[in-house]
DSSP file (Angstrom, degrees, kcal/mol; ACC not computed):
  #  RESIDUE AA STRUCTURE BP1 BP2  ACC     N-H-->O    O-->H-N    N-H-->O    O-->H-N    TCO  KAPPA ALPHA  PHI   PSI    X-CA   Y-CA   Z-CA
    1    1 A X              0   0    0      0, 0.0    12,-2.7     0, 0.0     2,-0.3   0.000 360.0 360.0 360.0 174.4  137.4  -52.7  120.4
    2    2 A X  E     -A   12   0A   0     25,-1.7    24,-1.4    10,-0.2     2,-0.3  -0.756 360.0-163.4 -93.3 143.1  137.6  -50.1  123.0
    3    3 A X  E     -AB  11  25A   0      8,-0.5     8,-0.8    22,-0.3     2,-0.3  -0.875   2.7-170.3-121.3 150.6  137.4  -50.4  126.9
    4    4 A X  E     -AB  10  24A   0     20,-2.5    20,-1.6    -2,-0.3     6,-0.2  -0.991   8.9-153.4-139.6 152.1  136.7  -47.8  129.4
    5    5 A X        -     0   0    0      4,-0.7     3,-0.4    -2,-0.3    18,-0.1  -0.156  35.9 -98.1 -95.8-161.6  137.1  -48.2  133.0
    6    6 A X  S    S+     0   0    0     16,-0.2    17,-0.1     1,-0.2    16,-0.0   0.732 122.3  60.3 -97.4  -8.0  135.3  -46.3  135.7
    7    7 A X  S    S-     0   0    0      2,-0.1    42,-0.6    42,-0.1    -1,-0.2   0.197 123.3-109.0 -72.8   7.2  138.4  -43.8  136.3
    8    8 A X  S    S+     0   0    0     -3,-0.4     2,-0.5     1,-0.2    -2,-0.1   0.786  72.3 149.4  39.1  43.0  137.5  -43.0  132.6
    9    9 A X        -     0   0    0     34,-0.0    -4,-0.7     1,-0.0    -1,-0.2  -0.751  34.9-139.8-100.5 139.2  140.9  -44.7  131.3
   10   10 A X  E     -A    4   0A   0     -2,-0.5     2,-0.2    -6,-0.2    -6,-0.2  -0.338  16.5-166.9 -93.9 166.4  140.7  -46.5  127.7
   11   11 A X  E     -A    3   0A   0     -8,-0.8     2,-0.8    -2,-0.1    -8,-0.5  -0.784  30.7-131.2 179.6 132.2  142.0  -49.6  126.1
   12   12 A X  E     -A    2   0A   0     -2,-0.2     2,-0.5   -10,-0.2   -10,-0.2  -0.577  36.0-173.1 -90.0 109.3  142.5  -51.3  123.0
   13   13 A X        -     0   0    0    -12,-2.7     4,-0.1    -2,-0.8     6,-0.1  -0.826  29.2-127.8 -98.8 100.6  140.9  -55.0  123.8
   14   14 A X    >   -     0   0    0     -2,-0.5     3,-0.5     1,-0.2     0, 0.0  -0.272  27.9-126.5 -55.2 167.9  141.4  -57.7  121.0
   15   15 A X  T 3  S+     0   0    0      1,-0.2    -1,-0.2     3,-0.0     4,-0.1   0.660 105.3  66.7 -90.0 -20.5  137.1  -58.9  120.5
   16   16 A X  T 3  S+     0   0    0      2,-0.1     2,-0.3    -3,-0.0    -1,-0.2   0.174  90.5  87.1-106.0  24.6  138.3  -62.9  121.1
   17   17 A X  S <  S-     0   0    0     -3,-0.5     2,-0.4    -4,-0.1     3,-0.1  -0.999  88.1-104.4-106.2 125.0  139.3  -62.1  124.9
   18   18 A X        -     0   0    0     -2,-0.3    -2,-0.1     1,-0.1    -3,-0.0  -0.223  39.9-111.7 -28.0  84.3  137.3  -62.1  127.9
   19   19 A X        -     0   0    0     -2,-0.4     2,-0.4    -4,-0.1    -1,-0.1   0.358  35.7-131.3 -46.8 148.8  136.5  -58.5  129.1
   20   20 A X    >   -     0   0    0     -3,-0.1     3,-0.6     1,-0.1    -1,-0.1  -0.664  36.7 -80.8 -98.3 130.5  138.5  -57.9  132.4
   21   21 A X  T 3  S+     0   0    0     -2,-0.4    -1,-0.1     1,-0.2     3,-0.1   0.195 109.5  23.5-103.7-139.4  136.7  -56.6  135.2
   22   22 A X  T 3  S+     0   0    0      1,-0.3     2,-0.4   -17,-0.1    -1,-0.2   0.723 103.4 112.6  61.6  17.6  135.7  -52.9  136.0
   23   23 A X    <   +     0   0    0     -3,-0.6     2,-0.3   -18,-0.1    -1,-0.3  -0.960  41.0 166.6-134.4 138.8  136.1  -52.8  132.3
   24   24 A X  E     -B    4   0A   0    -20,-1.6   -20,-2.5    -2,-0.4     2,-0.1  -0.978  42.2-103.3-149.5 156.3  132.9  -52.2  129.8
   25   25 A X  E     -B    3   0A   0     -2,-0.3   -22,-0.3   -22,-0.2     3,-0.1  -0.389  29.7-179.6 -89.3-177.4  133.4  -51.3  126.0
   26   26 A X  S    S+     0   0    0    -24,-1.4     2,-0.5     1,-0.2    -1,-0.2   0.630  77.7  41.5-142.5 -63.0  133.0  -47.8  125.0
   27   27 A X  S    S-     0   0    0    -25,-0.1   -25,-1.7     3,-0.0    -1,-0.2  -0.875  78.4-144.4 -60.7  72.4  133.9  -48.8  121.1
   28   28 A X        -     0   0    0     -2,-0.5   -13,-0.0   -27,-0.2    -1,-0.0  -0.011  51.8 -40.1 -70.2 174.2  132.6  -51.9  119.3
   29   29 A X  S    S+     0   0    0      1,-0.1     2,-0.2   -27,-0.1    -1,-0.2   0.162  83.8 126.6 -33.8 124.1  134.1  -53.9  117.0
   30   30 A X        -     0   0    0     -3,-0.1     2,-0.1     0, 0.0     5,-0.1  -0.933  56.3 -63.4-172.2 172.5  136.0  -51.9  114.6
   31   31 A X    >>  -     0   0    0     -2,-0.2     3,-2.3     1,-0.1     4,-1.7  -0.397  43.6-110.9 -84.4 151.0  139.5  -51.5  113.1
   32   32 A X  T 34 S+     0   0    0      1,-0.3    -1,-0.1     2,-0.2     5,-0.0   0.687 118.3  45.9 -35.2 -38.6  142.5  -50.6  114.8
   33   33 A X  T 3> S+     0   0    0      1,-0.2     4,-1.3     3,-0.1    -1,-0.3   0.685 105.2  55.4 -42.3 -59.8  142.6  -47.5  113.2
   34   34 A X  H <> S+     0   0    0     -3,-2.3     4,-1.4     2,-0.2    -2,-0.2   0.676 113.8  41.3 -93.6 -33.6  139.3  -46.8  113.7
   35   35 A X  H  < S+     0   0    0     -4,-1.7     2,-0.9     2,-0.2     3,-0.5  -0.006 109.5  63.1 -87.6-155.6  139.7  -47.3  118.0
   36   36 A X  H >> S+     0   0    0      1,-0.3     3,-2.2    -2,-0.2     4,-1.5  -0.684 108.6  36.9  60.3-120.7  142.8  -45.6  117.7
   37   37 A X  H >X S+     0   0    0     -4,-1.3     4,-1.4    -2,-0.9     3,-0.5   0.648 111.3  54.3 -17.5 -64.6  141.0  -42.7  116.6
   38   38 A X  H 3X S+     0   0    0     -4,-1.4     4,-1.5    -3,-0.5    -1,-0.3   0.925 110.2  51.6 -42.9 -48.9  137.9  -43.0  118.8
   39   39 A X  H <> S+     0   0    0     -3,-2.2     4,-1.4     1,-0.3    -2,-0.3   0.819 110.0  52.1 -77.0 -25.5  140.7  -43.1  122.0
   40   40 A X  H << S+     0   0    0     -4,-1.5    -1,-0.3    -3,-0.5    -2,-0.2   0.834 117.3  43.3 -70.1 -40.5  142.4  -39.6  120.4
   41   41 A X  H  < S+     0   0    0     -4,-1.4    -2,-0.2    -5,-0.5    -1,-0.2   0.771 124.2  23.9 -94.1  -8.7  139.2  -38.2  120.4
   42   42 A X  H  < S+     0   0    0     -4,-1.5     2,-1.5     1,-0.1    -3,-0.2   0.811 114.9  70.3-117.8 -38.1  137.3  -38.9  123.5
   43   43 A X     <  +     0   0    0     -4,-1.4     3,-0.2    -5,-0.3    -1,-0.1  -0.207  53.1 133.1 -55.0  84.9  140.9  -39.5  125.7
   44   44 A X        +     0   0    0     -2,-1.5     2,-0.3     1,-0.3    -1,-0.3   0.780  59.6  47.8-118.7  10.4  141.4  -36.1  125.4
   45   45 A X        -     0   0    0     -3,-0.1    -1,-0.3     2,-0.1     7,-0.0  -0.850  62.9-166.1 -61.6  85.6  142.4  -35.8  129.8
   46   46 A X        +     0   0    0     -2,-0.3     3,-0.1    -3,-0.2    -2,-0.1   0.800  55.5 101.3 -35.0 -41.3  145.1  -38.6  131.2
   47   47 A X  S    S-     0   0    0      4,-0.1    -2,-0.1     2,-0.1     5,-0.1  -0.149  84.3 -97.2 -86.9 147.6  144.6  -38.0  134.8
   48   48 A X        -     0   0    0      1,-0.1     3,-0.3     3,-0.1     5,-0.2   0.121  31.6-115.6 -24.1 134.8  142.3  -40.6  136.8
   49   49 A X  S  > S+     0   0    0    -42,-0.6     4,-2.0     2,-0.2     3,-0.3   0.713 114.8  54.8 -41.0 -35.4  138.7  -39.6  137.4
   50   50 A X  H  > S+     0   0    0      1,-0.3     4,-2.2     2,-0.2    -1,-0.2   0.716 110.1  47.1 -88.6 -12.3  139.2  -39.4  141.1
   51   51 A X  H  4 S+     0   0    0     -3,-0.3     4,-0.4     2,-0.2    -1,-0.3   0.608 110.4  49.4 -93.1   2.6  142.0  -37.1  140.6
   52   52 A X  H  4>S+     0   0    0     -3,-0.3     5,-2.5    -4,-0.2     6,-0.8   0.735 117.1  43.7 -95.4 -25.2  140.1  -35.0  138.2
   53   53 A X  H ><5S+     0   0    0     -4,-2.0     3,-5.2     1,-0.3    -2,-0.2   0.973 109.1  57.8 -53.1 -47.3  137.1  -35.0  141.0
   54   54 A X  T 3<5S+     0   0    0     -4,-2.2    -1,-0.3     1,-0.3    -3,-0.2   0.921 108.6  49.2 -59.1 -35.2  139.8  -34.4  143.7
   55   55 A X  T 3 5S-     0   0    0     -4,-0.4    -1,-0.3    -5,-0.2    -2,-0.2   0.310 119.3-103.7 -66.7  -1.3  140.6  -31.3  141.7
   56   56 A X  T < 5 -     0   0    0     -3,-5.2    -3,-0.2     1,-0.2    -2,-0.1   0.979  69.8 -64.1  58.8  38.8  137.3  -29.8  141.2
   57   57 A X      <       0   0    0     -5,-2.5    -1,-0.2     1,-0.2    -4,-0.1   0.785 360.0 360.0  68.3  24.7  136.9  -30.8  137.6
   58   58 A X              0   0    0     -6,-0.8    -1,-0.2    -5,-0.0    -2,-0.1   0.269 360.0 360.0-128.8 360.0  140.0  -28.5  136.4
């Protein structure tokens, strides 16, 4: 599965581990492949949330 944090950074979470927290899934259970693919599509800006804020959203 998928994780997102609140800085909107992702992570590929095996399903039989404890979520860690600040961390909520974004993706359910699905094949590597298939999160993989979800994280190409929705990661589509690295930098941190508060640095995109601190930037004025550019």
């Amino acid at each position: 599965m998928v994780l997102v944090n609140s800085e909107k950074q992702y992570s590929l979470w095996p399903t039989f581990v404890d979520l860690p927290g600040g961390w909520e899934v974004a993706f359910g259970e699905a094949s590597r492949q298939d999160c993989l693919d979800y994280v190409e599509r929705t990661w589509t800006d690295m930098r941190p949330k508060s640095l995109v804020d601190a930037m004025g959203g550019n």
